[in-house]
MARRO-70761 format. One record per residue: z, y, x of N, C-alpha, C in turn; chain; residue number from 1. Coordinates in pm, 1 decimal. Last residue first. Example, Ala and Ser with C-alpha at 12.3 -4.5 7.8 and 13.67 -1.06 7.14 Angstrom:
REM MARRO-70761
+----------+----------+----------+----------+----------+----------+----------+----------+----------+------+-------+
!      nzz !      nyy !      nxx !     cazz !     cayy !     caxx !      czz !      cyy !      cxx ! zafi ! rotor !
+----------+----------+----------+----------+----------+----------+----------+----------+----------+------+-------+
!    708.0 !   -225.0 !   1285.0 !    714.0 !   -106.0 !   1367.0 !    787.0 !      3.0 !   1290.0 !    A !     2 !
!    780.0 !   -569.0 !   1319.0 !    780.0 !   -450.0 !   1230.0 !    780.0 !   -330.0 !   1320.0 !    A !     1 !
+----------+----------+----------+----------+----------+----------+----------+----------+----------+------+-------+
END
This chain:
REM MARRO-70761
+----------+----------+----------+----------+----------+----------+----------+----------+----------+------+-------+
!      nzz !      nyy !      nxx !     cazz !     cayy !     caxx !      czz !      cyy !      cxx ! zafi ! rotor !
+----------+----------+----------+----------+----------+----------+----------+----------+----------+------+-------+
!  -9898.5 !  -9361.7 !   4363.3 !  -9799.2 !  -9390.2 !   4370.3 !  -9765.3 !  -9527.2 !   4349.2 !    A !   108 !
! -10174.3 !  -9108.0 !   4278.7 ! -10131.8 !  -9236.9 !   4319.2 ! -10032.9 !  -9269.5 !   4377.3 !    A !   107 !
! -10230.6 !  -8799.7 !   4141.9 ! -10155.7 !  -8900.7 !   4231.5 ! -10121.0 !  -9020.3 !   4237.4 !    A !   106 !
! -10498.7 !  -8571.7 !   4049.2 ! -10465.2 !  -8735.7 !   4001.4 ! -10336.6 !  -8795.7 !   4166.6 !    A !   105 !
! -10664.4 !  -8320.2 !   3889.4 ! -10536.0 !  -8364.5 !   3975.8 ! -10505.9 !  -8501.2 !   3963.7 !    A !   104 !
! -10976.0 !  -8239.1 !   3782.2 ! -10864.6 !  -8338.4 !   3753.9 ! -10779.2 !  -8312.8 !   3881.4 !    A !   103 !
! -11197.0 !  -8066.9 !   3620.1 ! -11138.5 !  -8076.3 !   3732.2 ! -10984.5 !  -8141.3 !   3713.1 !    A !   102 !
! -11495.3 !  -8029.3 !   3480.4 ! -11369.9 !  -8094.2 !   3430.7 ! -11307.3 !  -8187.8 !   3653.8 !    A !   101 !
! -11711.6 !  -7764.3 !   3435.2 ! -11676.8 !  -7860.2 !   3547.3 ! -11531.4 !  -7930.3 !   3460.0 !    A !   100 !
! -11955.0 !  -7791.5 !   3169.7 ! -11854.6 !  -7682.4 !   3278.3 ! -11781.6 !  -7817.0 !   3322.9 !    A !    99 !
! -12054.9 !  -7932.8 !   2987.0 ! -12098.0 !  -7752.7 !   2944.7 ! -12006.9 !  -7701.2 !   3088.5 !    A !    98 !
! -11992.6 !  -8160.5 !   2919.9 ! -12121.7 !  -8156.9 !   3020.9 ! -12139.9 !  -8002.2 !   3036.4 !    A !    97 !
! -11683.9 !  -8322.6 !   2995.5 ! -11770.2 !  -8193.3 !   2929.0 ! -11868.4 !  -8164.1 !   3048.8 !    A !    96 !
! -11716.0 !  -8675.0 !   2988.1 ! -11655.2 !  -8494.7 !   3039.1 ! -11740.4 !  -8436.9 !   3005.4 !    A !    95 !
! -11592.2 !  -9015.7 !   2849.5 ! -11668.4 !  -8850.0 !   2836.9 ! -11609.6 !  -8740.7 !   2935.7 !    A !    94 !
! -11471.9 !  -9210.4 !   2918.1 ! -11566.3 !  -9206.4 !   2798.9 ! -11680.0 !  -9090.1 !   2843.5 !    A !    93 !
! -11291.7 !  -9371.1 !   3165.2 ! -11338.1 !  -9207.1 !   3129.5 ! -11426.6 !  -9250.7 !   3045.0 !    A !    92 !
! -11056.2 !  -9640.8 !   3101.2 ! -11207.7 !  -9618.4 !   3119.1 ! -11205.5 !  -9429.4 !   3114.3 !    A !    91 !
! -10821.7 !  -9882.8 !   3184.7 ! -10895.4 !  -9799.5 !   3081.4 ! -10985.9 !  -9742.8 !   3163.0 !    A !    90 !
! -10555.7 ! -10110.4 !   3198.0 ! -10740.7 ! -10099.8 !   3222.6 ! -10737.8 !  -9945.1 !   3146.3 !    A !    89 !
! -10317.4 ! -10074.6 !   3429.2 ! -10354.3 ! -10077.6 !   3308.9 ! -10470.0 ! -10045.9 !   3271.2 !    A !    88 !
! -10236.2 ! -10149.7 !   3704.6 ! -10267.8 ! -10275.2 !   3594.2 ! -10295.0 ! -10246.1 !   3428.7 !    A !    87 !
!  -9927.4 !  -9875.8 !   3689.1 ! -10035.3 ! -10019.7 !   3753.2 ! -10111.0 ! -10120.9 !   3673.7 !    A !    86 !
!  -9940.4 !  -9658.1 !   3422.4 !  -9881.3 !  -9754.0 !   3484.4 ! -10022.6 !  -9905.9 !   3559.7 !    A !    85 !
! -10031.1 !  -9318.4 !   3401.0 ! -10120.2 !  -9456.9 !   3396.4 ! -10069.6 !  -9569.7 !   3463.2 !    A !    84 !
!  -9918.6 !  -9061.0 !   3230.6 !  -9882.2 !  -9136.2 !   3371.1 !  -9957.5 !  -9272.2 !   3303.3 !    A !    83 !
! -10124.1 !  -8759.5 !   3207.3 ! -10053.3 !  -8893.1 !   3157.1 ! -10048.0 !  -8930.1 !   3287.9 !    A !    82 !
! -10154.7 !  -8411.5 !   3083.9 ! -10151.5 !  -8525.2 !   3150.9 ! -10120.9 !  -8654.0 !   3115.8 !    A !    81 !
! -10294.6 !  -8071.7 !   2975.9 ! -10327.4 !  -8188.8 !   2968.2 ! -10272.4 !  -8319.6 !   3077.5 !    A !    80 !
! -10385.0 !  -7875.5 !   3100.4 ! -10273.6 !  -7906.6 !   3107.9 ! -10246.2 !  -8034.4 !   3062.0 !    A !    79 !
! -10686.4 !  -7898.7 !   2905.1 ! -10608.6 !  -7852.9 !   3009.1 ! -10511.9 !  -7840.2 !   3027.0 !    A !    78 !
! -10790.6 !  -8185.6 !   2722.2 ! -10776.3 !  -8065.3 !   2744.7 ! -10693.8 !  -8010.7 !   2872.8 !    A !    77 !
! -10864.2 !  -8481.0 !   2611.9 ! -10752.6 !  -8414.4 !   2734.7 ! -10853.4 !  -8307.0 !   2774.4 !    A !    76 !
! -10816.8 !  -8756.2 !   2381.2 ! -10899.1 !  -8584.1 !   2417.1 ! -10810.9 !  -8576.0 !   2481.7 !    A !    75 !
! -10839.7 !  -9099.8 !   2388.8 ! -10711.2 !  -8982.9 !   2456.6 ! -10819.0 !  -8894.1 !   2448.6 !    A !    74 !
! -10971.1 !  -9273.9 !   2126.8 ! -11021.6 !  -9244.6 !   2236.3 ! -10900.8 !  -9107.4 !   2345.9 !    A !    73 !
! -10886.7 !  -9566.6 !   1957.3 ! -10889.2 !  -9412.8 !   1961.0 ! -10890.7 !  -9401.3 !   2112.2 !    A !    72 !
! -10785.4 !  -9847.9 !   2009.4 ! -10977.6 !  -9819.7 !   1943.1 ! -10983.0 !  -9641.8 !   1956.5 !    A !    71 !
! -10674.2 ! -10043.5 !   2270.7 ! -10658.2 !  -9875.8 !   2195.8 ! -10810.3 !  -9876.5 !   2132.5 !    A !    70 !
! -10754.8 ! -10227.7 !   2460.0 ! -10652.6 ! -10271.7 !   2372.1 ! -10644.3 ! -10161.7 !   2254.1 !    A !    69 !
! -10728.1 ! -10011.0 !   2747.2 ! -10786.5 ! -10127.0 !   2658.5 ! -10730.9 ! -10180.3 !   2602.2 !    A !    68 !
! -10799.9 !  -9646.7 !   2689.6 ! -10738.8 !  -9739.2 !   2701.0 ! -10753.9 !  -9898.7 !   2647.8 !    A !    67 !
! -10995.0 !  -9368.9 !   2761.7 ! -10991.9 !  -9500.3 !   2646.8 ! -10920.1 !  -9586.1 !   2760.8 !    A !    66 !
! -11068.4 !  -9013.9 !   2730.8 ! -10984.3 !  -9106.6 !   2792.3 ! -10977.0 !  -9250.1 !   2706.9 !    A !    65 !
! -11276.7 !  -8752.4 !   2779.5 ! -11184.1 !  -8853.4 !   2669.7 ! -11138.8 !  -8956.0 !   2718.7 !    A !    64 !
! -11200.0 !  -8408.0 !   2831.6 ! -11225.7 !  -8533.4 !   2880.5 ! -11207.2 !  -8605.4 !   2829.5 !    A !    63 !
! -11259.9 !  -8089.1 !   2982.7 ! -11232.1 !  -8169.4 !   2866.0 ! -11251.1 !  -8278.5 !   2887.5 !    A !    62 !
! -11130.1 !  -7788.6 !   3168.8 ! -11306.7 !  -7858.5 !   3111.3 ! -11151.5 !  -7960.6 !   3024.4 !    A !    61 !
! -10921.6 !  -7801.6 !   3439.7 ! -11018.2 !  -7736.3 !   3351.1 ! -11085.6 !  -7837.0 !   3313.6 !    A !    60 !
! -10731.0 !  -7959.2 !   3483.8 ! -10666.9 !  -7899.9 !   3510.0 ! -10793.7 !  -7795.9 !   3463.9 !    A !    59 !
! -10551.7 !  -8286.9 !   3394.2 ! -10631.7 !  -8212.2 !   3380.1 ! -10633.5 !  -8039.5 !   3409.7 !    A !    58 !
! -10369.0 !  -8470.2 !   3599.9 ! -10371.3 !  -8379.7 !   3493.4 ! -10460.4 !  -8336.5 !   3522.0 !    A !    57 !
! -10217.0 !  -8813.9 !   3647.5 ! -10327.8 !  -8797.5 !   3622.0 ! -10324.8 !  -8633.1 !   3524.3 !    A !    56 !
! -10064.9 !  -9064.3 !   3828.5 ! -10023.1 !  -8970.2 !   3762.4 ! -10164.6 !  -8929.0 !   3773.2 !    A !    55 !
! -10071.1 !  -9451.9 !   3811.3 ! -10169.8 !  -9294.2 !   3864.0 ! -10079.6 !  -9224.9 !   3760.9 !    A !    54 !
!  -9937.7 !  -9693.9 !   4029.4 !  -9952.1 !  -9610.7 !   3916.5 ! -10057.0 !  -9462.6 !   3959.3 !    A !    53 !
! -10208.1 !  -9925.6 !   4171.4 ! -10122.2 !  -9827.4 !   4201.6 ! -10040.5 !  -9777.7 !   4057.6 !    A !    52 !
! -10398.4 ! -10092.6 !   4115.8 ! -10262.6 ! -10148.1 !   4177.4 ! -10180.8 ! -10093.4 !   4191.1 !    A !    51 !
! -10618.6 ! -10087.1 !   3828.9 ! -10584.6 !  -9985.0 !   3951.3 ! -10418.7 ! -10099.3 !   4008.3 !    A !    50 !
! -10887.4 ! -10099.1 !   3684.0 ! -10744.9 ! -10145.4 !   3701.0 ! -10673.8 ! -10126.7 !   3851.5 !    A !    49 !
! -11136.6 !  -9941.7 !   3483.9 ! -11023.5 !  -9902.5 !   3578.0 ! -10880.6 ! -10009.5 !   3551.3 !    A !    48 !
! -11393.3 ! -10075.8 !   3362.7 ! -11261.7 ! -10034.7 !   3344.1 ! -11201.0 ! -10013.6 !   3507.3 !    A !    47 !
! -11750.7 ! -10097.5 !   3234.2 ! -11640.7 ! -10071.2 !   3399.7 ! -11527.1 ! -10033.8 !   3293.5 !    A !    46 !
! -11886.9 ! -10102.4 !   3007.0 ! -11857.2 ! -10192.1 !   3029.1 ! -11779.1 ! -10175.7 !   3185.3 !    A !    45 !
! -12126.0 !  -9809.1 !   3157.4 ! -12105.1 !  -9896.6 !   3090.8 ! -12021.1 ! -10074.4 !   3102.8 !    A !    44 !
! -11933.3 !  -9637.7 !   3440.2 ! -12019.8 !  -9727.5 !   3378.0 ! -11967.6 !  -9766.3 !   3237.5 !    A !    43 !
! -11704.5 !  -9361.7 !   3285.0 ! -11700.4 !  -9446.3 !   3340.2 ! -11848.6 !  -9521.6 !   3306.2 !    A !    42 !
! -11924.3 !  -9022.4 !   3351.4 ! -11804.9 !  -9109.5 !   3255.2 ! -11802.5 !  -9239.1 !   3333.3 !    A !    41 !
! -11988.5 !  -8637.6 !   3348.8 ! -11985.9 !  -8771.5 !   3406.2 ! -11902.5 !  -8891.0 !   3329.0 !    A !    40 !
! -11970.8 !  -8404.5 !   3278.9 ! -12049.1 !  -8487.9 !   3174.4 ! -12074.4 !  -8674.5 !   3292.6 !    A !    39 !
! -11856.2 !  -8348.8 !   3573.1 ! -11984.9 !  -8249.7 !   3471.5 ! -11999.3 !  -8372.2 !   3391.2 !    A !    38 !
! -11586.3 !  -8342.0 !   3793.7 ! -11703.5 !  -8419.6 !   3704.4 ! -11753.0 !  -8303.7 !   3598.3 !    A !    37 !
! -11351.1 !  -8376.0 !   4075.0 ! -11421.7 !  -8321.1 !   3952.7 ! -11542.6 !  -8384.2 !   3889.7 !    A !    36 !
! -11031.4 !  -8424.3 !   4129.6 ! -11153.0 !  -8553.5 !   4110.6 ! -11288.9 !  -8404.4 !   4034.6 !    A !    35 !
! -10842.0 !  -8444.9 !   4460.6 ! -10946.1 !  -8356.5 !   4355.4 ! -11016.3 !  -8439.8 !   4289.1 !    A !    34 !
! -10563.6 !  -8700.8 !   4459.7 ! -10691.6 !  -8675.6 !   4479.5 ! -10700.7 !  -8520.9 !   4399.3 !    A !    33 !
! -10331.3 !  -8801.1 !   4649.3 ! -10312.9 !  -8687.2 !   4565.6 ! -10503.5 !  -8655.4 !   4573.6 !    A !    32 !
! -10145.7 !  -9074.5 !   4746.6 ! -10271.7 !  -9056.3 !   4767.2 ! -10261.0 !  -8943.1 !   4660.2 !    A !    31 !
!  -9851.5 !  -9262.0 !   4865.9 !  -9882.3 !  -9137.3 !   4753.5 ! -10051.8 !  -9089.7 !   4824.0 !    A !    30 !
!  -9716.9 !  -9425.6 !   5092.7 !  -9789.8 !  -9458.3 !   4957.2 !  -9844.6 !  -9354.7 !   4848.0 !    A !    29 !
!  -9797.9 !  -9239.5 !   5308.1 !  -9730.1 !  -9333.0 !   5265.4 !  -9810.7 !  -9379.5 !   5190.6 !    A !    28 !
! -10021.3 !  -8937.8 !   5219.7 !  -9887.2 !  -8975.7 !   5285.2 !  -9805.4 !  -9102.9 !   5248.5 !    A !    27 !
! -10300.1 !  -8716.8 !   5164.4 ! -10221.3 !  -8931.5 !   5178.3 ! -10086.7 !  -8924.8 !   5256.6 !    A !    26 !
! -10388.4 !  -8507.5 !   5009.3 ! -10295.3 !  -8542.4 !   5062.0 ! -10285.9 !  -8722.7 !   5079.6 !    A !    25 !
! -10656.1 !  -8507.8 !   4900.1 ! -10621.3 !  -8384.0 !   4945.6 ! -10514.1 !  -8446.2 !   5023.0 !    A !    24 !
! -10943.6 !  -8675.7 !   4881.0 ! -10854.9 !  -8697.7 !   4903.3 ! -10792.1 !  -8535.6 !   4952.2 !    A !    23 !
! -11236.4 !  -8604.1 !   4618.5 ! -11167.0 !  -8576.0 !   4733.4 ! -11013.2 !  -8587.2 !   4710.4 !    A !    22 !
! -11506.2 !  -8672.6 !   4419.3 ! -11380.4 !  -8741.9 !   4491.2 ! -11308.1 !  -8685.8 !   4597.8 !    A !    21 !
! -11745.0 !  -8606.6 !   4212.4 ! -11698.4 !  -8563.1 !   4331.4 ! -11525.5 !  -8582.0 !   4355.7 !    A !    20 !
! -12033.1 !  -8716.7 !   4033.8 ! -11843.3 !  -8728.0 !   4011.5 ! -11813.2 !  -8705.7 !   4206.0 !    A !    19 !
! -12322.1 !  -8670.1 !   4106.7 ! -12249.8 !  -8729.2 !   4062.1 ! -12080.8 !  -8691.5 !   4088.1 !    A !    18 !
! -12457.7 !  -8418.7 !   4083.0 ! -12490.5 !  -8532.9 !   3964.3 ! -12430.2 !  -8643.9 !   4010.3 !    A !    17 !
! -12310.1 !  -8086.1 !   3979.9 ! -12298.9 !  -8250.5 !   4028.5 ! -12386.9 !  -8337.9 !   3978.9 !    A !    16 !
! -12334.4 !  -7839.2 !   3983.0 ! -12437.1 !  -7862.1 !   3962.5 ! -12369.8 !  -8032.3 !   4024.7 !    A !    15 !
! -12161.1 !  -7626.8 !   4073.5 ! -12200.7 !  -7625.5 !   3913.7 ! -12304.8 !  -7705.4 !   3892.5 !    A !    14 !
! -11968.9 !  -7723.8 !   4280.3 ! -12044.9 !  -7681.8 !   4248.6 ! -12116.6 !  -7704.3 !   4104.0 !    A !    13 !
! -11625.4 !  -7557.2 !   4436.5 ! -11700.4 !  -7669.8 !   4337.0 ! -11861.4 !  -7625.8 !   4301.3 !    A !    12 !
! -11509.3 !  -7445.5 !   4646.0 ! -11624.4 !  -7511.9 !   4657.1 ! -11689.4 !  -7575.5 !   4591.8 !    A !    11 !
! -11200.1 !  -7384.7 !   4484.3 ! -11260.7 !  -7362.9 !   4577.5 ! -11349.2 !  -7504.5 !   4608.3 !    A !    10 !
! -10975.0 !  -7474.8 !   4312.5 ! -11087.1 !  -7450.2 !   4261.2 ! -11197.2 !  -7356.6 !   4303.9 !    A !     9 !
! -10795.6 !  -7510.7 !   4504.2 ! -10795.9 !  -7620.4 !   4408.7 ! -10915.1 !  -7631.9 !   4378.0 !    A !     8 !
! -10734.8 !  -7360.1 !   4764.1 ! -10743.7 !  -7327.2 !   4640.2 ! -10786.8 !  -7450.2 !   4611.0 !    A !     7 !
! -10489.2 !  -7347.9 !   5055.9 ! -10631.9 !  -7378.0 !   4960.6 ! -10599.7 !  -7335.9 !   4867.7 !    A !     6 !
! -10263.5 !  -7218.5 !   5332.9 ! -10295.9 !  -7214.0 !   5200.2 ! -10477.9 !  -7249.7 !   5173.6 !    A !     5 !
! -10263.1 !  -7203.6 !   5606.2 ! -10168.0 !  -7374.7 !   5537.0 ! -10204.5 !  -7340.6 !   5375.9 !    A !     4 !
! -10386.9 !  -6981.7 !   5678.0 ! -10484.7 !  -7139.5 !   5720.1 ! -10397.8 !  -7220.3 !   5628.6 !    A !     3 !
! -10411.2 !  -6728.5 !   5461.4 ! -10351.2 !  -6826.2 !   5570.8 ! -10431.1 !  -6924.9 !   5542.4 !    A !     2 !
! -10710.3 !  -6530.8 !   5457.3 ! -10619.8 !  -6621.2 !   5387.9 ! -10545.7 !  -6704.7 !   5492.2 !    A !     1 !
+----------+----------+----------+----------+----------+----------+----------+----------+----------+------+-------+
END
């Protein structure tokens, strides 16, 4: 395989116990994470307020998404995205505990 080409969905393992974070690109201000997770979720009572915007797609598995202020929970399926403006709380509820839920996420 050329060296300037990866795969996305190279090295994952079927077995996390916890939520696996990798930086793929930082340039400037733009941070482009791998996020994957098994049935992982936010702490109890943790929100996400972030300084950045996040672009955010799902790219296998399932996920529920909660916003604060929102009583319905975002399902995100594959292909699946949203843009998450700076300063806006929300939380991961749920990932599918049956198979990996592999996220694309850019910070901006």
């Amino acid at each position: 395989m050329d060296d300037n080409v990866n795969n996305f969905f190279k090295n994952i393992s079927g077995n996390l116990k916890e939520e696996l974070t990798e930086v793929i690109l930082e340039q400037g201000s733009v941070r482009i994470e791998r996020i994957v997770s098994m049935g992982h979720a936010s702490p109890p009572g943790f929100w996400y307020d972030q300084d950045r915007d996040e672009f955010v797609i799902l790219l296998k598995g399932s996920a529920g998404l909660l916003f604060d202020g929102k009583d319905e929970i975002s399902i995100m399926a594959p292909g699946d995205y949203v843009n998450i403006p700076a300063r806006t709380r929300h939380r991961v509820e749920w990932t599918d505990k049956s198979v990996e839920t592999v996220w694309l996420a850019m910070y901006y």
